[in-house]
N, C-alpha and C positions, 0 to 999 in steps of 0.2 A: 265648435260644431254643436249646433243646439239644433236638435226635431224630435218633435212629441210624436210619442209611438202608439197604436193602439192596436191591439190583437185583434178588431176585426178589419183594419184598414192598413194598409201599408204606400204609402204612397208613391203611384212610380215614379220612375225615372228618379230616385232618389238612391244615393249609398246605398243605405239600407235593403233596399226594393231588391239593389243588382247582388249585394250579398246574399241576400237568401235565394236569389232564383240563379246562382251559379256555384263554381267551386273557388273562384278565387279567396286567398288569406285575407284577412282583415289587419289593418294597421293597428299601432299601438293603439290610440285615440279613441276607432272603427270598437275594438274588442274594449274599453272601459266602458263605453257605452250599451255594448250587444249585453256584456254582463250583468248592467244596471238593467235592461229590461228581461233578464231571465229573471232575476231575485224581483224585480215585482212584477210578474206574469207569476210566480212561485207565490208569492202571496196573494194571488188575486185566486189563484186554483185551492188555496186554503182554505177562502172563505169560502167557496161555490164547492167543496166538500163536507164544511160544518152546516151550512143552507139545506144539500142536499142529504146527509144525516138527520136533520132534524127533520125534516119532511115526512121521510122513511118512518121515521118513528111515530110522527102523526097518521101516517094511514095506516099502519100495520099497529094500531096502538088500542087492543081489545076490549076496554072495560067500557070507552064510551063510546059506542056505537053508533055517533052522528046521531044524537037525540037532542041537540040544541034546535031551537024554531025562530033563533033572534033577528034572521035572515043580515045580521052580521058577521057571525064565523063563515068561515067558507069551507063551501062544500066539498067534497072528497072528489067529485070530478074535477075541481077549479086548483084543489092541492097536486094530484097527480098532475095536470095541467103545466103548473107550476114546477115539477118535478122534473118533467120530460124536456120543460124548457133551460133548466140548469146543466142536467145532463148533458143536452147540446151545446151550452157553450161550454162549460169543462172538456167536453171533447176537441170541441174547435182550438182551445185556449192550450192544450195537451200539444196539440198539432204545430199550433204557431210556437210553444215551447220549444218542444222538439227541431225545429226549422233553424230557431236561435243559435241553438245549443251546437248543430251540426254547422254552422258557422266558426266557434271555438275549437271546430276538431283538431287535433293535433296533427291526422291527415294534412291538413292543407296550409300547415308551415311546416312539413318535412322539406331538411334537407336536402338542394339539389342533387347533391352524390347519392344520398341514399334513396333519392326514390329514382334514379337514373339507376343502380344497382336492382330496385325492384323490378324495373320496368323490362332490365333485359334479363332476370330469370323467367319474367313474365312471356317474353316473344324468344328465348331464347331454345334451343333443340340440344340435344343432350350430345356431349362430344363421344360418349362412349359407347362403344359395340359398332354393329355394321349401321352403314347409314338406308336400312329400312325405308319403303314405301309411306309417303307420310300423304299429307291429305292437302287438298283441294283451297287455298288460303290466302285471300288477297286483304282481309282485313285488318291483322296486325302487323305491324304495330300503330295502325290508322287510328285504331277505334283510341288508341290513347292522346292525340291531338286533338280529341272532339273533347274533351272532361273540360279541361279549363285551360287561358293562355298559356299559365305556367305548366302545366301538363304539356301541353304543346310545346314550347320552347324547350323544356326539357329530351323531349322525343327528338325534337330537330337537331337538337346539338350533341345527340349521341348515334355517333354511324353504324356502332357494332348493332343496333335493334333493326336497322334496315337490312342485314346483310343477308336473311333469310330469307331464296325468292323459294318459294312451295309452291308446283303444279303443276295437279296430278288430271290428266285431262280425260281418264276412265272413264269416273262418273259427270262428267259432261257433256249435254247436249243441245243447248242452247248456240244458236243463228246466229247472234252477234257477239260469239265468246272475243273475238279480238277487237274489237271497238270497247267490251266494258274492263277487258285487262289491258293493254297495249299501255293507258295513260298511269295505270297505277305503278307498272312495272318499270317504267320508265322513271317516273316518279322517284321509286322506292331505290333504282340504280345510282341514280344523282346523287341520293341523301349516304350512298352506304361507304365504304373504303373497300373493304373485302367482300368476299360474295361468296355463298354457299347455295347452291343449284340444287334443284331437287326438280327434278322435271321428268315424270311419267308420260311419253305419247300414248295415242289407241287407235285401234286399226277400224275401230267403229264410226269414228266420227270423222270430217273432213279432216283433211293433213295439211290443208294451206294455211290456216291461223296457225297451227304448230307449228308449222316450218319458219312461219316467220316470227313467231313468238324465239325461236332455237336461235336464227339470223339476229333478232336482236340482243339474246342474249351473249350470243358468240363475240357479239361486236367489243366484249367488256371481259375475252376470255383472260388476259392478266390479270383479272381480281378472284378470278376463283382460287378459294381454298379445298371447295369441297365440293363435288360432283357426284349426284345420283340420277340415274339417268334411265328413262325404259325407253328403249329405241324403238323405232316402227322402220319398213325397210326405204320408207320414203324420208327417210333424215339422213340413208348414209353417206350420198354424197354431199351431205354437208360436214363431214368429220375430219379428213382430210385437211380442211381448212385451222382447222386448229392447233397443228403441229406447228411446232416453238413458240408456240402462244402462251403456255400453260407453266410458267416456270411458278407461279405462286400454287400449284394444287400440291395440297397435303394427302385429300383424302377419296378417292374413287370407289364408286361402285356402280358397276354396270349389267343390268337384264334386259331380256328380249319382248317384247310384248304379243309374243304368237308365234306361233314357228315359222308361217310366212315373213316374220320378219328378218330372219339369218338369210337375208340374199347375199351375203361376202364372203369373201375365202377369209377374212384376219381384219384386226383393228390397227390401226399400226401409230395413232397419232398421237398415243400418249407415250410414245416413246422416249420423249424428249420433256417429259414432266420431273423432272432433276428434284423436287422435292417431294415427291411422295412417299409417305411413311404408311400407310392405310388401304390396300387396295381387295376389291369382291366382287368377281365377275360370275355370276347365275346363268350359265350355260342348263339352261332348261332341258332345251329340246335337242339342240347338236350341239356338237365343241365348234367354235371357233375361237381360231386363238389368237390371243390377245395379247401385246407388244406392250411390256413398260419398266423399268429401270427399277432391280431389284434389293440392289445395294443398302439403302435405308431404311428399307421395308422393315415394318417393328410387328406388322399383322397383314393375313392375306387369307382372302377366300375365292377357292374355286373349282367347280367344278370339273375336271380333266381327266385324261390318262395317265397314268401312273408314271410312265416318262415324261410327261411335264412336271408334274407333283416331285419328283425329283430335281429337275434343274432346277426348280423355285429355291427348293430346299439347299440345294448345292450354292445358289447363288446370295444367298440375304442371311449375315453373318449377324443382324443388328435383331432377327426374327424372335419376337417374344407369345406371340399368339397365330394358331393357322388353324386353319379349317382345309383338311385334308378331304374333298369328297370325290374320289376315284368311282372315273364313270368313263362311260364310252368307247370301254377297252375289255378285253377278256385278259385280264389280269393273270399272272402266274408268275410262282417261285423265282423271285429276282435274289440271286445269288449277292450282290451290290450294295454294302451296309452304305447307309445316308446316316453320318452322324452331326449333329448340330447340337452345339455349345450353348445356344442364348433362351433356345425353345421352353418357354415355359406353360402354357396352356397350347393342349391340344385337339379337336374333335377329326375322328379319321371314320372312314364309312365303312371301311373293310379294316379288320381286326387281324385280316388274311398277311394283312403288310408289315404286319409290324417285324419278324422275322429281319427285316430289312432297316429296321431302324436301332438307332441309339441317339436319346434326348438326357444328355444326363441333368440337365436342368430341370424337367419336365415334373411340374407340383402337381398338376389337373389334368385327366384325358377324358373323352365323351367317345364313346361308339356307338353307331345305330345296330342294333342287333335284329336278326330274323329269325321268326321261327325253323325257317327250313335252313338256316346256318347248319352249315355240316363243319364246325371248329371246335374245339377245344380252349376256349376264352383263358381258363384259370392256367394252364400251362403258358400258352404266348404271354397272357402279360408278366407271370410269373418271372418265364425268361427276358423277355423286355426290361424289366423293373431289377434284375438282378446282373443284366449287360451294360445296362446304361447307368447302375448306382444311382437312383435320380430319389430324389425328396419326395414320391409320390404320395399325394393324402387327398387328393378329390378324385371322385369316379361319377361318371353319370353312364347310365343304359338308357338308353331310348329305343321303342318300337315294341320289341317281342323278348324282354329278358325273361333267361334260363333261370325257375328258383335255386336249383339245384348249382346252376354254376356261378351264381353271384354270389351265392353262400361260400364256396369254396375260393371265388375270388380275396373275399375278406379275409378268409382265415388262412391262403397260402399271400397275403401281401398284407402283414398287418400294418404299415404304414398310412394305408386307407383311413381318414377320420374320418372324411363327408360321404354322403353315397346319396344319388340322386337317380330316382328309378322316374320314369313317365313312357305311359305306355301310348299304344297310337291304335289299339284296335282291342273290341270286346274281347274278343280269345283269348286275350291278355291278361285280365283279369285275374284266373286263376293264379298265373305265376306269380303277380305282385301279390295276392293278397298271401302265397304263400313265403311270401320274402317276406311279409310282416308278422308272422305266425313265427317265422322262425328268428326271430330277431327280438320276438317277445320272450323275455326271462320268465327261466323256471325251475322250480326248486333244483333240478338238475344238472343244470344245463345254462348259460350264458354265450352266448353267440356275438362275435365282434366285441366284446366290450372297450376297445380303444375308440369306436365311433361316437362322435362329437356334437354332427349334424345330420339329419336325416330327411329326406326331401322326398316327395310322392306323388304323382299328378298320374291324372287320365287328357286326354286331349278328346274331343267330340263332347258326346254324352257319355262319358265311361264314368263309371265313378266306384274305386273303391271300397274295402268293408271299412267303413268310417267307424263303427264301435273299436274294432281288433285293431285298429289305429291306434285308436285312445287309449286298449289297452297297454298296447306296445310301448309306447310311450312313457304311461305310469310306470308301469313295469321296469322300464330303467331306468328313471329319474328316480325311483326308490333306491334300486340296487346303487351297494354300495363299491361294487366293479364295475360298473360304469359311467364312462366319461361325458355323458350326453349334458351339453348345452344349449343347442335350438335344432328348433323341425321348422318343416315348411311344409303345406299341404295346397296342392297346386290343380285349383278348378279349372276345367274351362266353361261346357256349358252343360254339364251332365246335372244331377242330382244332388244337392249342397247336404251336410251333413244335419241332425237333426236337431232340437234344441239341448235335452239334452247332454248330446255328443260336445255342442258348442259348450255350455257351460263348463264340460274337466277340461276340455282344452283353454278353455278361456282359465281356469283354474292353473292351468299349468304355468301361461304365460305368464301370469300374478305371482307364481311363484317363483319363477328367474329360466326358465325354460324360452329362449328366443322366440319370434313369431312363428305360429301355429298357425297360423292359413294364411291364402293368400289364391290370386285369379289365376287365368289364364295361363294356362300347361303347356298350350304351344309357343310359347315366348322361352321357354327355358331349357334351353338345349347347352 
């Protein structure tokens, strides 16, 4: 294989030509020769930098101020001239290096496993928590067949990167949405094995490409794993149709897209979903209640009456995570302990129930708190935590926490290491900032010192006293009674702390104190 190269010419239609203008790898042969014109392109840029040095020094060179008349030296316009024209090809010649070089990348003889592993962290959606409203997404894992063949061939012969259909058809409102999805989706069905749904309707836009986008998806309901789903009321009589179809779904979650949309008395068609371990139905606006097989249930969220929230509880003996949120009932003193063996994270909305429980498993609980709570927090979970002997060490408040009563929660439940405060409203304020004041050591006085991690957010624009933070912080990471390992400081779109503030916290974490900030306050519940 013999062709003469030159940096300003590449000739097309040649090896070479299709090397540099794609991503494919270079053969052994291809790379002994790309190398031989790096190393002398790298010498050609040597000398057009000793050229361009000497030049430099001839115009900027003070003592002889162009006082020759021999009309043989040449003139300072003719040198700079000269100068400008080296400059551009060392640029040019920098450029076609560069080009070379990105040929040899190690990119582009990666491993087929290993870049098929990158590919699907790349299109891949996170298995854990609830399966959340995701977004609007018909390009990946497309755009990765477009890089190069072997990018492509890689993409095609792995079906878990296809398995994600995303779409969310809210923020849509484009006249031919099912003429430019219908080929992709279809497409992406073919290439996948299993199939993980995420399909948002909207009561804004026509419901006949959705309906029939749902009809094709339906047609492939034995491949769902994983089902998120925003109903509009012109889908429900297509649901029905999918009972004993769904024996492969692991994971559900289902919300309403307006209230107009609860036209039904009940769901009833995942009843027969014999594998589901994952299930979260968002009863918004009214209960309707929802039929599905609770036995290997490992996590469930849903909004209901309290005598629903019960039979769940009664029925799913394998239960390791729930989201308790008791609605649509006027709730009262249920004499009826609900005790469960496997429960180990909990968020419950009313605090009022717990009377009625025993988790003796239970490591983590969350409650939404109110200002107009008329409870007594530190008593119930005291009795909770002392009924149920349970390992508890994580707490979170959310909404409206009592300073007064979180303090007391710590110190009647020392088993608490983590505590996780995020408030939902300015009035709030006060309370956190005085859970931080009292959590700050003083010559006196040490409050909690078995706490390990401490976590802090505002949601909206709220935003905490971010100095009294930092001190709180120092403050026990000196003390030599306290256990503190990492903080978390949890923004959403309030007022970021100042510079400052940032450098001791930044100081902290340099010194072995876990992450110290962090976004988004309504994510952590």
């Amino acid at each position: 294989m013999t062709e003469v190269f030159s940096p300003a010419v590449v000739v097309p239609r040649t090896w070479h030509h299709a090397l540099l203008n794609s991503n494919e790898p270079p053969d052994v042969s291809e790379s002994v020769i790309i190398q031989s014109v790096i190393s002398r392109t790298d010498e050609r840029l040597a000398r057009l930098e000793d050229e361009k040095s000497k030049l430099e020094r001839m115009i900027n060179h003070g003592d002889d101020p162009w006082t020759c008349s021999c009309h043989i030296c040449p003139t300072e316009s003719q040198l700079q001239d000269k100068l400008d024209s080296i400059i551009a090809d060392r640029l040019s010649l920098s450029n076609y290096r560069k080009r070379n070089g990105a040929v040899l990348s190690p990119l582009r003889r990666m491993p087929s496993e290993l870049l098929g592993e990158i590919f699907s962290w790349t299109c891949g959606f996170s298995s854990r928590g609830t399966l959340w409203r995701g977004k609007f997404d018909v390009v990946q894992p497309w755009v990765l067949t477009w890089v190069s063949s072997r990018w492509r061939a890689v993409a095609l012969s792995s079906p878990s990167l296809w398995s994600f259909v995303v779409l969310d058809f809210s923020s849509q409102t484009p006249n031919s949405l099912s003429q430019y999805l219908f080929p992709f989706v279809e497409a992406q069905i073919q290439r996948s094995q299993k199939l993980s749904i995420h399909f948002y309707a909207s009561c804004e836009i026509d419901s006949r490409p959705q309906i029939q986008m749902l009809e094709l998806l339906s047609l492939h309901a034995s491949q769902w794993e994983e089902l998120s789903i925003g109903i509009i009321a012109e889908m429900i009589p297509l649901l029905p149709a999918l009972c004993d179809r769904l024996a492969s779904l692991k994971r559900l979650w289902i919300q309403w897209e307006g209230p107009e949309s609860q036209q039904t008395e009940s769901i009833d068609c995942f009843q027969t979903a014999s594998s589901l371990i994952d299930v979260g139905v968002f009863n918004e606006y009214m209960f309707i209640p929802t039929t599905f097989p609770t036995y290997r249930l490992t996590r469930y969220q849903l909004d209901g009456p309290w005598q629903t929230q019960k039979s769940i509880l009664k029925e799913t003996p394998n239960l390791a995570e729930a989201r308790i949120e008791v609605s649509f009932d006027n709730w009262e003193a249920d004499p009826e302990e609900i005790v469960h063996l496997s429960l180990q994270r909990a968020y419950i909305s009313r605090p009022k129930v717990l009377p009625s429980l025993t988790f003796p498993a239970l490591e983590g609980v969350a409650f939404w708190v109110s200002n107009n709570d008329n409870l007594d927090l530190p008593t119930l979970l005291k009795s909770f935590v002392d009924r149920s002997a349970c390992p508890l060490r994580r707490l979170c408040l959310r909404g409206f926490p009592n300073a007064d009563a979180t303090i007391q929660v710590l110190q009647r439940v020392p088993s608490i290491t983590e505590l996780v405060i995020i408030i939902s409203e300015p009035e709030a304020l006060e309370q956190i900032n005085a859970i931080i004041e009292a959590l700050t050591v003083s010559e006196s006085s040490t409050v909690a010192p078995q706490l390990r991690h401490l976590s802090f957010g505002c949601e909206e624009e709220n935003s905490i006293d971010y100095g009294a933070y930092l001190q709180m912080l120092q403050s026990r990471w000196k003390s030599a009674d306290c256990a503190l390992t990492g903080s978390a400081l949890f923004i959403d779109s309030g007022p970021r702390p100042s510079r400052a503030t940032r450098r001791g916290l930044h100081a902290l974490a340099t010194g072995g104190i876990g992450p110290c900030a962090g976004e988004r306050a309504s994510g952590g519940q």
